[in-house]
ROTORKE-916151 format. One record per residue (C-alpha): x negated, y negated, z negated; residue in one letter. Coordinates in steps of 0.5 Angstrom, whole numbers, padded with zeros to 4 digits. Each point is the difference from the previous one (the first is absolute). Layout:
N
((X Y Z) 'A');
...
***
This chain:
372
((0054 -0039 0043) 'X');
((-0002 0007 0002) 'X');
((-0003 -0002 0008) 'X');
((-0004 -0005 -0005) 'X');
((-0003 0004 -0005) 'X');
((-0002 0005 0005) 'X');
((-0003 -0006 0005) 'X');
((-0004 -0002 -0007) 'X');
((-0002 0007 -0001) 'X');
((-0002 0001 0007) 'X');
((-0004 -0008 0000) 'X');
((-0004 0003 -0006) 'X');
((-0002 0007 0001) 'X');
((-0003 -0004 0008) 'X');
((-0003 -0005 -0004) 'X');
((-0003 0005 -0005) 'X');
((-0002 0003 0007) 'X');
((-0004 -0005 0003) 'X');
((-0003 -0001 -0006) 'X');
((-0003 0008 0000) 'X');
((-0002 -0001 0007) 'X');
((-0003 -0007 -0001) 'X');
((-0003 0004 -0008) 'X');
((-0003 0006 0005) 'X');
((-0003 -0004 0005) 'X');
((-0003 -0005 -0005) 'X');
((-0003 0008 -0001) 'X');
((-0002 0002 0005) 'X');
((-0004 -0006 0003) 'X');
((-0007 0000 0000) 'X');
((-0005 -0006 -0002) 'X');
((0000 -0003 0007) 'X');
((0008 0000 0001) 'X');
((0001 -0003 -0007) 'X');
((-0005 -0006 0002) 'X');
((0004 0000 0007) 'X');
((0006 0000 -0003) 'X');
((-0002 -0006 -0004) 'X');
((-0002 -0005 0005) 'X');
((0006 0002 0003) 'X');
((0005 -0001 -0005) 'X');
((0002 0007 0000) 'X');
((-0002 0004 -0005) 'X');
((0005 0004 -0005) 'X');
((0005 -0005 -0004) 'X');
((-0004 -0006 0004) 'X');
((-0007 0003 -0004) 'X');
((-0004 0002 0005) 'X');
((-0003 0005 -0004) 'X');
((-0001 0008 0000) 'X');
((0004 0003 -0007) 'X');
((-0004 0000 -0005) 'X');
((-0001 0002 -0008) 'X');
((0000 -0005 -0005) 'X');
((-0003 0002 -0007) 'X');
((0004 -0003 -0005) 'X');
((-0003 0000 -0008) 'X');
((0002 0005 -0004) 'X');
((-0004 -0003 -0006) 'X');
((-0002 0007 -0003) 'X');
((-0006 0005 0004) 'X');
((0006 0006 -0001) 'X');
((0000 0006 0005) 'X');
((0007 -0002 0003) 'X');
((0002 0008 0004) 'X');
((0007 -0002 -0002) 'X');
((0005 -0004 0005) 'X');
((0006 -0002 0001) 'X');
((0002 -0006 0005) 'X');
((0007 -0003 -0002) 'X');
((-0001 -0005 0006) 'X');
((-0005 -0006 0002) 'X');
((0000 -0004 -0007) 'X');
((0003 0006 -0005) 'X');
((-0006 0007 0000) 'X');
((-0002 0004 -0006) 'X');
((-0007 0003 -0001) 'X');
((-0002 0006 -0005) 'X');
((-0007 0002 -0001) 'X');
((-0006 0001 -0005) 'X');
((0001 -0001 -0008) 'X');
((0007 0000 0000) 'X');
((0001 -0006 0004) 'X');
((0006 -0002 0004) 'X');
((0000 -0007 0003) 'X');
((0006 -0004 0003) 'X');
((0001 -0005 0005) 'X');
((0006 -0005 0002) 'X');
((-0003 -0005 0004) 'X');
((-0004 0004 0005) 'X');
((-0006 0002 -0004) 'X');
((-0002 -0008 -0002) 'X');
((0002 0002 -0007) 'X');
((0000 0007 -0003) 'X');
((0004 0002 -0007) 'X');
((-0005 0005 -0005) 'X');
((0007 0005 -0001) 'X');
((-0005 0006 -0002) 'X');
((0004 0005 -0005) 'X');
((-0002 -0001 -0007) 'X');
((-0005 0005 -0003) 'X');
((-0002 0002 0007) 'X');
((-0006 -0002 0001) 'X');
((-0003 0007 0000) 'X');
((0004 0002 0005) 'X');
((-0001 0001 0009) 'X');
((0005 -0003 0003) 'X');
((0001 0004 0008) 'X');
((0006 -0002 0002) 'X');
((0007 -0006 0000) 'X');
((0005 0000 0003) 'X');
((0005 -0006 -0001) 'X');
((0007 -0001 0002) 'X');
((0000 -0008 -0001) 'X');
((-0004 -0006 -0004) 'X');
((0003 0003 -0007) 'X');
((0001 0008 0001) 'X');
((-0007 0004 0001) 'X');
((-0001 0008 -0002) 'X');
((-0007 0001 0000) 'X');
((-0005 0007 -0001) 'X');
((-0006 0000 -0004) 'X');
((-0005 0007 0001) 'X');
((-0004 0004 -0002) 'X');
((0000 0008 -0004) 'X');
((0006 0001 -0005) 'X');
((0002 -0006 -0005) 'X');
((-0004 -0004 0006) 'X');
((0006 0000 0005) 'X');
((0005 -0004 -0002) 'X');
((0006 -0004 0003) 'X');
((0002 -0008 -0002) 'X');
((0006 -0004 0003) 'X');
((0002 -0007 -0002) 'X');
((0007 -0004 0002) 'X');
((-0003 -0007 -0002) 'X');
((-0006 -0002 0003) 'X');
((-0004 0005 -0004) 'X');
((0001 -0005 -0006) 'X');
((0001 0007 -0003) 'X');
((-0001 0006 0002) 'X');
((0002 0008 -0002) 'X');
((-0004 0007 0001) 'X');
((0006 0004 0004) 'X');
((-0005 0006 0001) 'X');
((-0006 0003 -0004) 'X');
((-0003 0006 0003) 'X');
((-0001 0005 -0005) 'X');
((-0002 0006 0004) 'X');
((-0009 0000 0000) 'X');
((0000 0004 0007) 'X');
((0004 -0006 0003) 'X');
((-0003 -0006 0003) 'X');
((0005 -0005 0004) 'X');
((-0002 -0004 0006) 'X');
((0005 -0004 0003) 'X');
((0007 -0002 0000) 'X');
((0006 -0002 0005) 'X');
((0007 -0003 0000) 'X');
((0005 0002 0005) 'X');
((0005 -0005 -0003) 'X');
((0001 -0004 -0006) 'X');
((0002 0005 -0004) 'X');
((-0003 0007 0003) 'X');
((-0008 0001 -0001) 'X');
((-0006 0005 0001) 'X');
((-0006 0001 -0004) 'X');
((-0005 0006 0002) 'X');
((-0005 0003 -0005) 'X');
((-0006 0004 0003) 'X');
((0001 0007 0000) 'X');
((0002 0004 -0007) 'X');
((0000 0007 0001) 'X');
((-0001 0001 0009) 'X');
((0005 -0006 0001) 'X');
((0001 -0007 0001) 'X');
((0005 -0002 -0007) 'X');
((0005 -0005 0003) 'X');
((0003 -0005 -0006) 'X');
((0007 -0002 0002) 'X');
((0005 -0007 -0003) 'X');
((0007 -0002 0003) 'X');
((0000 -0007 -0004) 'X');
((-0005 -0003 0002) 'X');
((-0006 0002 -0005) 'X');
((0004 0000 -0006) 'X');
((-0001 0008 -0001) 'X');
((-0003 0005 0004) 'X');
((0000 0007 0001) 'X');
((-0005 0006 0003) 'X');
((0003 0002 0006) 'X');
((0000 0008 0001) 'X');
((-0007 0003 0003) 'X');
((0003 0006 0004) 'X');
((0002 -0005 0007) 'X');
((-0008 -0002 0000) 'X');
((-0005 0003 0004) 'X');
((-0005 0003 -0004) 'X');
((-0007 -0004 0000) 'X');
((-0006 0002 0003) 'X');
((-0006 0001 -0004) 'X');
((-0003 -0007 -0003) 'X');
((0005 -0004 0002) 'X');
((0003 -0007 -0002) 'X');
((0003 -0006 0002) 'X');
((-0004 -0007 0000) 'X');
((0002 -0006 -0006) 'X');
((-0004 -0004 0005) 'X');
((0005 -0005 0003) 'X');
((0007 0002 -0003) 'X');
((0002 0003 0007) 'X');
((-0001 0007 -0001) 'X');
((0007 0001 -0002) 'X');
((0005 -0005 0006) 'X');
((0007 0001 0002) 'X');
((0005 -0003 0006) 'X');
((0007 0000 -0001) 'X');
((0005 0004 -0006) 'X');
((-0004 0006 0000) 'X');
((-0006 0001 0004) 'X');
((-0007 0000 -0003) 'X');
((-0007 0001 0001) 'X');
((-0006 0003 -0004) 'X');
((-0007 0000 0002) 'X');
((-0006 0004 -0002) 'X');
((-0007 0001 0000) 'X');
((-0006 0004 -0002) 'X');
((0003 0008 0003) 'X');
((-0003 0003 0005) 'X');
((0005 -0004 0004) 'X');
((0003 -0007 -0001) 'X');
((0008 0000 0000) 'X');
((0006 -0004 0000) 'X');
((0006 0003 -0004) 'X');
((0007 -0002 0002) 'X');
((0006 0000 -0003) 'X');
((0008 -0002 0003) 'X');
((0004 0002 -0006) 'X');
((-0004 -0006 -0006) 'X');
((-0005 0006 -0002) 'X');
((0004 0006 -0001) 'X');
((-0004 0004 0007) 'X');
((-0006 -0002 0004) 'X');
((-0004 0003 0005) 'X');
((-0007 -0001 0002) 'X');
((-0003 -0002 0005) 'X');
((-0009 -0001 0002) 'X');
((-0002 -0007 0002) 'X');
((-0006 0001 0004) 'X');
((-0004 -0006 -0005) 'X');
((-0005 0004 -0003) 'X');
((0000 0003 -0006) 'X');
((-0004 0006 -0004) 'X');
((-0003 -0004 -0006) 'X');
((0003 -0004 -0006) 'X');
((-0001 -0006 0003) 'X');
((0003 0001 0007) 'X');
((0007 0000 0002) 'X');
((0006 -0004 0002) 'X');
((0000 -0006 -0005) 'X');
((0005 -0004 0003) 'X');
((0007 0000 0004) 'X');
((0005 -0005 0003) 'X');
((0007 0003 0003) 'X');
((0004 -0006 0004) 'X');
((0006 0004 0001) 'X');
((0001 0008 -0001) 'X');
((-0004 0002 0006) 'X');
((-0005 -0004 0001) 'X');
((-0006 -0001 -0005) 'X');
((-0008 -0002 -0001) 'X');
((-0006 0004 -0005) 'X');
((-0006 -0002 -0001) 'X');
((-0005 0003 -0005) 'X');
((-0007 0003 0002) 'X');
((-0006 0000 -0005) 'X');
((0000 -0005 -0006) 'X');
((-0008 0001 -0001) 'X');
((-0003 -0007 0002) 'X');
((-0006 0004 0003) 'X');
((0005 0005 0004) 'X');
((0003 -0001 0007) 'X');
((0008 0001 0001) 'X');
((0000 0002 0007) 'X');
((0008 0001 0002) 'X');
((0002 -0005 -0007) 'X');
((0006 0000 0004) 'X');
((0007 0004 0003) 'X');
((0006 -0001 0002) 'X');
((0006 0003 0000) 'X');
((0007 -0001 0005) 'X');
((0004 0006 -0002) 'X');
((0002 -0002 -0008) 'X');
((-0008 0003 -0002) 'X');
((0001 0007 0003) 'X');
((-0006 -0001 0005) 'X');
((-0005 -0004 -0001) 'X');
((-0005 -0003 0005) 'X');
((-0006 -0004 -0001) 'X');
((-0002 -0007 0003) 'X');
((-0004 -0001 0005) 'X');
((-0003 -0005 -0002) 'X');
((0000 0000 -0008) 'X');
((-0002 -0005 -0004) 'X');
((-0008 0000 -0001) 'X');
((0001 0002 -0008) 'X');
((0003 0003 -0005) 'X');
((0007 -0004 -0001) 'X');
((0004 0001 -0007) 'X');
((0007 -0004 0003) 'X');
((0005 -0001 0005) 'X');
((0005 -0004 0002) 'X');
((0005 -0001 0006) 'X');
((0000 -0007 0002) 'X');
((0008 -0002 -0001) 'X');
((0004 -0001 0005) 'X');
((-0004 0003 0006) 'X');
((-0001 0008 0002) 'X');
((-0006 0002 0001) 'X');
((-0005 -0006 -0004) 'X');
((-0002 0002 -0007) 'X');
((-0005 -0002 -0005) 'X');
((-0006 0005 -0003) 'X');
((-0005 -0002 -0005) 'X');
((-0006 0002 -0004) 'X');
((-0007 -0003 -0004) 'X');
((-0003 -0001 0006) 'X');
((0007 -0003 0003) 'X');
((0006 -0002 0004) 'X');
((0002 0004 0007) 'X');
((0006 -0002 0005) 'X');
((0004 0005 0005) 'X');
((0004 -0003 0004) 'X');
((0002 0007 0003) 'X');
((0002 0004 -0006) 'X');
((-0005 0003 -0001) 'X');
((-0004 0003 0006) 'X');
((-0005 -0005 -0001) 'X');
((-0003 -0005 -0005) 'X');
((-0005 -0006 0000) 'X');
((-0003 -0004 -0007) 'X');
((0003 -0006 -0001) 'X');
((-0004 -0002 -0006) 'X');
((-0005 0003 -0004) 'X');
((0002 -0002 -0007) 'X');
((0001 0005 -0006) 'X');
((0007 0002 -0001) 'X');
((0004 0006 -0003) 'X');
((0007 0000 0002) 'X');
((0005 -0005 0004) 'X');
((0007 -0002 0001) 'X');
((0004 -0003 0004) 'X');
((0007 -0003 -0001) 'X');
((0006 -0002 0005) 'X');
((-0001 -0007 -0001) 'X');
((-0006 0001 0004) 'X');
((-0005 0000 -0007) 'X');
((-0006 0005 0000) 'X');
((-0004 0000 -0006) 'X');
((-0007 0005 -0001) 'X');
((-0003 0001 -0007) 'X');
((-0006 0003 -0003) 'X');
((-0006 0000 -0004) 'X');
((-0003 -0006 -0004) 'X');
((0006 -0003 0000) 'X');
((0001 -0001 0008) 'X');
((0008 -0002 0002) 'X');
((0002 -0003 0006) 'X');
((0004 -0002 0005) 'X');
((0000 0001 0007) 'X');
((0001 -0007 0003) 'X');
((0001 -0002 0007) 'X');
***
């Protein structure tokens, strides 16, 4: 019985294998191949058509900055005037979950744990910021954090497993505030400030994509910065007690510049993209690319032509990830080193899932699904 669960797994993880090869070449196939593909019969799937975002209707014209992709028929978006919204059928039907009483509020960022389980993060200065969780779908809703400093703005949030989590304030006081759960988002605590590196002058993180504060593993997480003199990314291996600081070659030196997004596939290898959000202002160098775990940042040869507020690894490859923004979607197909534009519809964040599901979110109520 042993020798035939272990051929089960292996004929699964060959098969999700072929699908991630067939996912990714439905990629990277140009309009001329997709049609030759086609006429040949043989396309991704038998479609013989490149990958593609299907929008799927939201029903509502929020701004959806917040995402978490469950799988390809179960995501949840977060956005404007306290909405949060969810699907369990591929997007063809979506739940209206907002928590009561929030439609003054901006939610930034979600993360869910399955169809029933979500922790989601509203910002803003003091009361503004707050943390609610539900366990049933979001039929009901509990505030597990209500911000009560004035000087602390949060961004983002992350989860390294169910039960252990992150969010990240703007700097109070020089430095980066750190709030900390181990069950899951019931409770939280701020973390002490003396292992975080003092803050360059004006600068911040970016509520833009719910991807300024991202983890790989049990203890390694990320955090991203704009707006000083340099743009950096701060890592932590110890679940946010320590970080360092490392400069990325993406531009900074005004409030609307930085590293807005970052995306790690494993504790060595990651992506950033940012660059200026400004629509009448250029972002060369919006991306870089890291190998040693955020040490050292290098910038992409070939960018992406504009300002980029999220990214994603495609899963089950090892140097193809996603990067969106309002002006649209790039692929790399070589971790990172270069870029080109897939689509150019607006979108703020994106997320992939390992059942080959990747989902994008934005504004006027754009969701999508990446259809191949």
């Amino acid at each position: 019985m042993r020798g035939l669960g272990k051929s089960r797994r292996t004929s699964r993880a060959v098969t999700v294998g072929l699908c991630a090869a067939a996912f990714a070449a439905a990629l990277t196939a140009t309009p001329a191949q997709a049609r030759g593909t086609q006429e040949h019969g043989t396309g991704a799937h038998g479609t013989g058509k490149a990958a593609h975002w299907e929008l799927k209707d939201s029903g509502t014209d929020a701004r959806f900055r917040g995402l978490s992709a469950v799988s390809r028929n179960t995501a949840w978006v977060a956005g404007s005037k306290g909405t949060v919204l969810r699907t369990t059928d591929g997007g063809a039907n979506w739940d209206d979950i907002s928590p009561p009483g929030a439609a003054g509020l901006e939610f930034r960022d979600i993360e869910a744990f399955d169809a029933r389980r979500a922790v989601a993060l509203t910002i803003g200065e003091g009361e503004a910021s707050r943390v609610f969780r539900t366990d049933d779908g979001g039929a009901t809703w509990t505030e597990s954090f209500r911000n009560t400093d004035p000087k602390a703005f949060y961004d983002c949030l992350t989860f390294f497993d169910r039960r252990h989590g992150l969010a990240m304030s703007d700097p109070v006081d020089g430095r980066f505030r750190i709030l900390s759960t181990s069950d899951g988002g019931r409770s939280w605590k701020v973390l002490p400030g003396d292992g975080m590196p003092a803050a360059q002058e004006g600068e911040a993180g970016f509520a833009a994509s719910g991807q300024c504060l991202v983890s790989a593993g049990p203890r390694d997480v990320w955090l991203a910065t704009g707006g000083g003199v340099r743009a950096r990314v701060l890592h932590s291996a110890d679940r946010g007690l320590t970080w360092k600081a490392a400069d990325t070659p993406i531009p900074a030196g005004d409030p609307a510049r930085g590293v807005f997004a970052l995306a790690f596939r494993d504790r060595a290898h990651g992506l950033a993209v940012g660059g200026d959000y400004r629509a009448d202002q250029p972002s060369p160098r919006a991306a870089a690319v890291s190998g040693d775990g955020g040490r050292t940042w290098n910038p992409a040869g070939r960018p992406p032509p504009a300002y980029r507020s999220g990214v994603a690894w495609l899963p089950h490859t090892r140097a193809s990830a996603l990067a969106v923004g309002p002006t649209g979607t790039d692929l790399t197909t070589d971790g990172g080193r270069t870029w080109r534009t897939l689509d150019t519809g607006s979108y703020d964040t994106v997320d992939c899932t390992t059942d080959l599901g990747c989902w994008a979110a934005g504004e006027k109520g754009r969701v999508a699904r990446l259809e191949r």
